[in-house]
N, C-alpha and C positions, 0 to 999 in steps of 0.2 A: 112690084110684087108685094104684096101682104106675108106681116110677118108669119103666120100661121100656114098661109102657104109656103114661103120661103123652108121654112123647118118640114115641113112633108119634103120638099123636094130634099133636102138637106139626108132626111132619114131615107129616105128610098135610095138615093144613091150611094149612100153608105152602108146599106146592106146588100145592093148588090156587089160591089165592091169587096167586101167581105166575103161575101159569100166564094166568089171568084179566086178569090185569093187565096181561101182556104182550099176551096176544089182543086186547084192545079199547083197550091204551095204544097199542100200535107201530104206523103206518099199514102198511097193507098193502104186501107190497113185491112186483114182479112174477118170478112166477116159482118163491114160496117158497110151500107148499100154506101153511093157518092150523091143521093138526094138528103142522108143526113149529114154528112160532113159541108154541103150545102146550106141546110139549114144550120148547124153551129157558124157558119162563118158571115151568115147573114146577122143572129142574135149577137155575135161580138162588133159588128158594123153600126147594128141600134147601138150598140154601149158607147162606140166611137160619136155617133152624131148626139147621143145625150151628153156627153165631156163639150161636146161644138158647141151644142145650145147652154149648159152652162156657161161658157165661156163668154159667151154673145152676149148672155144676161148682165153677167160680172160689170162688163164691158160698160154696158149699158148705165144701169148701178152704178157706175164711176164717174161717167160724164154729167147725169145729173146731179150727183154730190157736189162736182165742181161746178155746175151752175148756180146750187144753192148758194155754196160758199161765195161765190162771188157777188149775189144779188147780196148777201148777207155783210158784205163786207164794203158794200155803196152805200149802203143805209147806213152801218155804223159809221163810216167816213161823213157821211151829212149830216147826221146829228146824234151822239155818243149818246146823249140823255135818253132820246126819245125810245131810240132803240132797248137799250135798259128797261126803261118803263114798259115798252111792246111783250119785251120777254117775259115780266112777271103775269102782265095781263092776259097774257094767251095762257098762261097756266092754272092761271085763276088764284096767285097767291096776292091779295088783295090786303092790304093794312089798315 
């Protein structure tokens, strides 16, 4: 599954979830129909699944850090110098 799809599924069933939970957690209050308190508990469901999808990302974010650090860390073990040199030259501090 695509991650784009993955996150619609992710959001849809965290609002329904919510939403459910609020319908038949929250005692009824008077005055308020139960297709609003439906839609509040779908909108704190979105909130839930955008916390998910940061998290995923974070996630994500991490693992490739640790791949850099690692490709970064074969190169300097193979040659200290070069590497050194690599780093000014992708910056472009040239002497």
């Amino acid at each position: 599954m695509k991650r784009q799809g993955r996150q619609d599924l992710i959001a849809i069933v965290c609002a329904f979830v919510g939403a459910g939970v609020v319908r038949r957690g929250v005692p009824p209050v008077e005055g308020i129909p139960a297709v609003v308190m439906s839609i509040v508990g779908a909108a704190i469901g979105l909130m839930l699944a955008r916390a998910v999808f940061k998290m995923m990302n974070d996630k994500e974010a991490a693992r490739a850090a640790l791949k850099q650090a690692d490709a970064n860390k074969d190169l300097i073990e193979a040659d200290p110098a070069a590497a050194l040199f690599d780093d000014e030259n992708d910056r472009g501090d040239k002497a």
